[in-house]
C-alpha positions in Angstrom: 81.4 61.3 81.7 84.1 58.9 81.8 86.2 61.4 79.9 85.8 64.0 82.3 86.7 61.8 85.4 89.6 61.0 83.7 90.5 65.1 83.1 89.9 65.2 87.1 91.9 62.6 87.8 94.8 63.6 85.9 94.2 67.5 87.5 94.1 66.2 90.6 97.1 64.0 90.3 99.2 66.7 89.1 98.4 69.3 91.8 99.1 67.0 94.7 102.7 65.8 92.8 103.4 69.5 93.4 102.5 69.6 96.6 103.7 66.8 98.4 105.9 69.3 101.5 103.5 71.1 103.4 104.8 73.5 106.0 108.5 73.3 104.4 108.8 77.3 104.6 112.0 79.4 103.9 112.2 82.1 106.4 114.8 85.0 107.6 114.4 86.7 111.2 115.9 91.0 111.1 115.9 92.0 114.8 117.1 95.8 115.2 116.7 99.1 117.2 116.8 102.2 115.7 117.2 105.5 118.2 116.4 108.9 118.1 120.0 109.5 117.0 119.6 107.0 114.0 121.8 104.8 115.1 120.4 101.6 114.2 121.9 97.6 115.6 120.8 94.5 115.2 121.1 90.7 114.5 119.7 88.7 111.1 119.7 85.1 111.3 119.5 83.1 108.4 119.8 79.4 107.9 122.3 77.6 106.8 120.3 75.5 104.3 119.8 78.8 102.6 123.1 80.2 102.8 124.1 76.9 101.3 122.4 77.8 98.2 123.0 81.4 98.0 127.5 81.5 99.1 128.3 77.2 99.3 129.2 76.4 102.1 130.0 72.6 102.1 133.4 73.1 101.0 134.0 69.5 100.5 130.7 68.9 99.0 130.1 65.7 101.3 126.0 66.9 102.1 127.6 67.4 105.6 128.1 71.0 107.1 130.9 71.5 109.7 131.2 75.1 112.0 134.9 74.8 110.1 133.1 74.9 106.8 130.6 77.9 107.9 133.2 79.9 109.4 135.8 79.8 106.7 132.6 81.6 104.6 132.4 84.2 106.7 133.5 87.3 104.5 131.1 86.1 101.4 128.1 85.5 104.2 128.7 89.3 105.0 129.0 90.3 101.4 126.0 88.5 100.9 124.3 90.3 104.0 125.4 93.7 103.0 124.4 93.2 98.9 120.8 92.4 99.6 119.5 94.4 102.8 119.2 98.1 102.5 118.3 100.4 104.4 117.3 104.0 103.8 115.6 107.2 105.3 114.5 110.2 102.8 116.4 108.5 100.3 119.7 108.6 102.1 121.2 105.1 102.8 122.2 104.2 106.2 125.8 103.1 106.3 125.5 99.0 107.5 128.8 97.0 108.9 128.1 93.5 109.3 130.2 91.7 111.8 131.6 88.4 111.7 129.1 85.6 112.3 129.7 83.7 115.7 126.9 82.0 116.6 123.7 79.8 115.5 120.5 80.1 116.4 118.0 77.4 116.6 114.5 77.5 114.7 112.0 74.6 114.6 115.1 72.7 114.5 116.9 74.4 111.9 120.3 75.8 112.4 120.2 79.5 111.5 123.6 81.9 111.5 123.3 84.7 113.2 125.3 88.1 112.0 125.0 90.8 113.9 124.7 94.0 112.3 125.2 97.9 113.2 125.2 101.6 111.6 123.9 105.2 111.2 120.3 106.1 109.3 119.7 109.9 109.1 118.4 111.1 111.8 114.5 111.8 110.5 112.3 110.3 107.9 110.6 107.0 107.5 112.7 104.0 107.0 112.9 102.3 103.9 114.4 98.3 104.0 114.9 97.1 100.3 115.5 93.3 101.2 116.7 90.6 98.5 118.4 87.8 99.7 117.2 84.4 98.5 114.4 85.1 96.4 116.0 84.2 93.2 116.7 80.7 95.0 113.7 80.4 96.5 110.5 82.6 95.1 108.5 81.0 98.8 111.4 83.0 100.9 110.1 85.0 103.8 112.1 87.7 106.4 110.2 88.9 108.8 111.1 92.2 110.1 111.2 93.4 113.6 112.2 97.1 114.2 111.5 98.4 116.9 112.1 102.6 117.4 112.3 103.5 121.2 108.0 103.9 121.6 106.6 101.0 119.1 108.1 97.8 117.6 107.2 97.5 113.9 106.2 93.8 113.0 106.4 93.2 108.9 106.7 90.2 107.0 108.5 90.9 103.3 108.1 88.2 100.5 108.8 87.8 96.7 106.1 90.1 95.8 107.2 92.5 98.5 110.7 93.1 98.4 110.6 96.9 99.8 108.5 98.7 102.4 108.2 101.9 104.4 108.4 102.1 108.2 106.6 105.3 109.5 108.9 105.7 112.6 106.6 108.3 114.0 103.4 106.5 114.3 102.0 103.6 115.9 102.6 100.1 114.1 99.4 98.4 115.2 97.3 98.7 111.9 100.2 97.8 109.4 100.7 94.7 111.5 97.1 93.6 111.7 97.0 93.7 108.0 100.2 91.8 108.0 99.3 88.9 109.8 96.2 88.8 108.2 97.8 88.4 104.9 100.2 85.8 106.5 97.0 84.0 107.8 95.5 84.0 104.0 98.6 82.7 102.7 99.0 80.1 105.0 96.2 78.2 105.1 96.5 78.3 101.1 99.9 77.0 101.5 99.1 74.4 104.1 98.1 71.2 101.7 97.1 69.1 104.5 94.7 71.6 106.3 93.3 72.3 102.5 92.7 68.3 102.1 91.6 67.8 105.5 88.7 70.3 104.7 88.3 69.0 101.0 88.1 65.4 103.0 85.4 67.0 104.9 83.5 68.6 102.0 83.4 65.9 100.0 80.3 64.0 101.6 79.1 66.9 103.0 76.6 67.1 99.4 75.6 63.3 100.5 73.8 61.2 102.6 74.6 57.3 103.4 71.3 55.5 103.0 70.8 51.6 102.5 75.3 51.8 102.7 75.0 53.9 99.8 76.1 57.5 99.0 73.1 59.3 97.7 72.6 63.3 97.0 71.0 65.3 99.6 68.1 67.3 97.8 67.8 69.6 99.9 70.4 72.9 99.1 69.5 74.0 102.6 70.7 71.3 104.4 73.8 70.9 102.8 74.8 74.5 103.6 73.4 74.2 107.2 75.7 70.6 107.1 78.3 72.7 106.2 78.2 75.7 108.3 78.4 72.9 111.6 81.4 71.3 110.1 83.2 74.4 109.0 82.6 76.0 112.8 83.5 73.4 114.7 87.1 73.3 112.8 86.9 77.4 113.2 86.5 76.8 117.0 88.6 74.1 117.7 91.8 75.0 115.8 91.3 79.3 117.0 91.2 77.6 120.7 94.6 76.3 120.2 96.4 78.2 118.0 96.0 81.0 120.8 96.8 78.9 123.3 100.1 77.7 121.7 100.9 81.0 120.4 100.4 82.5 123.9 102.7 79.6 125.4 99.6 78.1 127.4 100.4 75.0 125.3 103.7 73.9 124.2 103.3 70.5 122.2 105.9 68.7 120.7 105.8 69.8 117.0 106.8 66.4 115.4 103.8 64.8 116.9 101.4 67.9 116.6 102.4 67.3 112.5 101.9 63.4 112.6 98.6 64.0 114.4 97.4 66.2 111.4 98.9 63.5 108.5 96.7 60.8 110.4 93.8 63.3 110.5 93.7 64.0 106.9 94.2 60.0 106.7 91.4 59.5 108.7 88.8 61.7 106.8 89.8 60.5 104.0 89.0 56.7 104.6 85.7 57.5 106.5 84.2 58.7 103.3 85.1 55.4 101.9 84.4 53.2 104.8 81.8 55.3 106.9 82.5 55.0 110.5 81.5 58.3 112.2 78.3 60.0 109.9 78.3 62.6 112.2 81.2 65.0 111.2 80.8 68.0 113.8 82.3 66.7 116.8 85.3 64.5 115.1 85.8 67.9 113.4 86.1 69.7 116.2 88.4 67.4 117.7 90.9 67.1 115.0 90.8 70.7 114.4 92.4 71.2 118.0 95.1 69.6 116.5 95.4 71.8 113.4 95.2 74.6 115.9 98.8 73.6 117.1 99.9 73.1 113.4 99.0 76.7 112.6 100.5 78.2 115.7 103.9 76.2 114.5 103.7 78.6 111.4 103.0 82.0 113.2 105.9 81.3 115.7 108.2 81.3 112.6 107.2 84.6 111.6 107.3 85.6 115.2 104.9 88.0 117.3 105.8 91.3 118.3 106.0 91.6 121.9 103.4 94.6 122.4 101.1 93.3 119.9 101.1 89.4 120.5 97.3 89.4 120.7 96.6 91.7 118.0 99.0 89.6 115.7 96.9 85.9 116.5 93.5 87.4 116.1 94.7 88.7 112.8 96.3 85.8 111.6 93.4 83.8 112.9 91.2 85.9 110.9 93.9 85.7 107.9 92.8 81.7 108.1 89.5 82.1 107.8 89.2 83.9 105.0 91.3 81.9 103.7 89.2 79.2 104.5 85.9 80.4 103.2 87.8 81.4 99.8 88.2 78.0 99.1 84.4 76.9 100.6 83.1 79.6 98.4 84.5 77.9 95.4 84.5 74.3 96.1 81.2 73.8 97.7 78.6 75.3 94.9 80.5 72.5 92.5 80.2 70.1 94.4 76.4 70.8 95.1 76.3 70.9 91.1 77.4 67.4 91.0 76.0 65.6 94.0 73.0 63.9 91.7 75.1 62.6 88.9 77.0 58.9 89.7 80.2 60.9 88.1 80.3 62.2 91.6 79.2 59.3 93.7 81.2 56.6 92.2 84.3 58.9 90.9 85.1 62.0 92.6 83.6 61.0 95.8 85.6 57.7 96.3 88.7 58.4 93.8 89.6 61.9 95.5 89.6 59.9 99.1 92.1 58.0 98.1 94.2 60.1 96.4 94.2 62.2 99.7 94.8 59.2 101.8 97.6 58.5 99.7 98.9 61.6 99.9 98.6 61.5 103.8 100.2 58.0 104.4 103.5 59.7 102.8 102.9 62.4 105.1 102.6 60.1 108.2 105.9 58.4 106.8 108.1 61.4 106.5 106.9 63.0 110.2 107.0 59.6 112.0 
């Protein structure tokens, strides 16, 4: 048995060294309009931190970027542009000019450089965008697409994986963006270490009972999934409550301490299953998960809603969390029920994995404070 804590410990150890940033996402914004004439415009901002990698732009390689140093880049940042976004309609290319960049934009407080961009698509057809830029730099890149074509504005999100898509300009948009988001939602919340170690936190004595300030198995297989099912919907509730209400602008909470607020959370949860204070997980669930609301609204206002479909695009991402969410209950919980009754559990992976997790969260707390 010993063995085997030491395999876990070791597993454990070397998936949370490779996952110490959580939310530190590379994304791209394409805003354009294409008419009836296919004559398409439009602006793509992209940050500096990535042009930085893809063209070099400190010049004088002091880790310090000056406007002189972005704008004396500016034919190899419209190269760049023009080499790795194309656009076509019935296999025709539309004929792209990129104009001189001019201005920054500002993203969760990230400077982004914004080019603006104009040509002519054939005039019928779907549109096809072939998009490229970053990826070998940074396989976790994102650009999410807006494209909007007089009666609907088409909402896409292109990764790694998918580098080229089709645009049916003739159609509505709304189901290819609900199954967008909700594949942005699955990602994620798969992505998102501290929400995943918040509800592994959670989990882990959710197989136990404290009796005589002791950690024993609950017999009972039943219990531990009704246990379960309270825990996991209260977090549901709490964090759909505000990741609407953030997303719809009813909330608007500063994102630094939103971030701290979920470190300490995961902190918390963490420490109470080594020195129990609350037994009673539901409502302190609920109440944290307010807070992780806020943190997943952060991410869905990078990729950016659609302005016709705002409410479409939360529920879906919403619902992209949660199943998500029970992927990973699906698989975690029936092992730990598996292990509850042997001391391997109660005196190993109970108490061992808590601290890991608070560790991991202090350095969290650290770097947001």
């Amino acid at each position: 048995m010993q063995q085997w804590l030491k395999i876990w410990l070791i597993s454990l150890s070397l998936l949370l060294a490779n996952t110490v940033a959580a939310h530190q996402l590379s994304t791209s914004y394409i805003i354009a309009e294409i008419d009836d004439t296919g004559r398409i415009s439009g602006e793509w901002q992209l940050s500096l931190t990535d042009l930085e990698l893809a063209v070099g732009l400190d010049i004088n390689a002091n880790g310090e970027l000056t406007w002189g140093e972005v704008k004396s880049r500016q034919a190899e940042i419209a190269s760049y542009l023009a080499e790795h976004l194309l656009l076509s309609r019935e296999n025709l290319r539309c004929n792209l000019r990129f104009e001189v960049m001019e201005r920054l934009q500002d993203h969760a407080n990230e400077a982004f450089a914004v080019t603006d961009f104009s040509g002519q698509c054939p005039i019928s057809g779907s549109l096809e965008v072939a998009y490229s830029a970053i990826f070998s730099l940074d396989s976790s890149h994102e650009v999410v697409l807006n494209i909007g074509d007089g009666n609907h504005l088409h909402s896409l999100v292109l990764d790694d994986s998918t580098r080229k898509i089709t645009i049916d300009l003739s159609k509505g948009s709304a189901w290819t963006t609900f199954t967008q988001f909700v594949y942005q939602g699955v990602v994620h919340i798969w992505i998102g270490i501290d929400h995943i170690l918040f509800l592994l936190a959670l989990l882990l004595p959710a197989v136990l009972q404290r009796k005589d300030k002791k950690w024993q198995a609950i017999s009972s297989v039943k219990t531990i999934l009704t246990n379960t099912v309270w825990i996991v919907s209260a977090f549901t509730l709490a964090h759909s409550l505000t990741l609407t209400a953030t997303a719809l602008g009813w909330l608007s909470p500063s994102s630094r301490w939103v971030e701290l607020g979920i470190a300490l959370s995961v902190l918390f949860a963490a420490l109470n299953n080594i020195w129990p204070v609350v037994l009673r997980l539901a409502w302190l669930t609920f109440a944290f998960g307010l807070l992780h609301g806020m943190g997943f609204a952060g991410v869905l206002g990078e990729l950016g809603l659609p302005a016709d479909q705002q409410l479409l695009s939360i529920l879906a991402f919403n619902l992209g969390v949660e199943i998500g969410q029970l992927a990973i209950l699906v698989i975690l919980l029936p092992v730990l029920i598996l292990l509850r009754n042997t001391t391997f559990y109660t005196r190993g992976v109970l108490p061992v994995g808590s601290i890991l997790i608070a560790i991991m969260a202090v350095q969290w707390s650290v770097e947001r404070w």
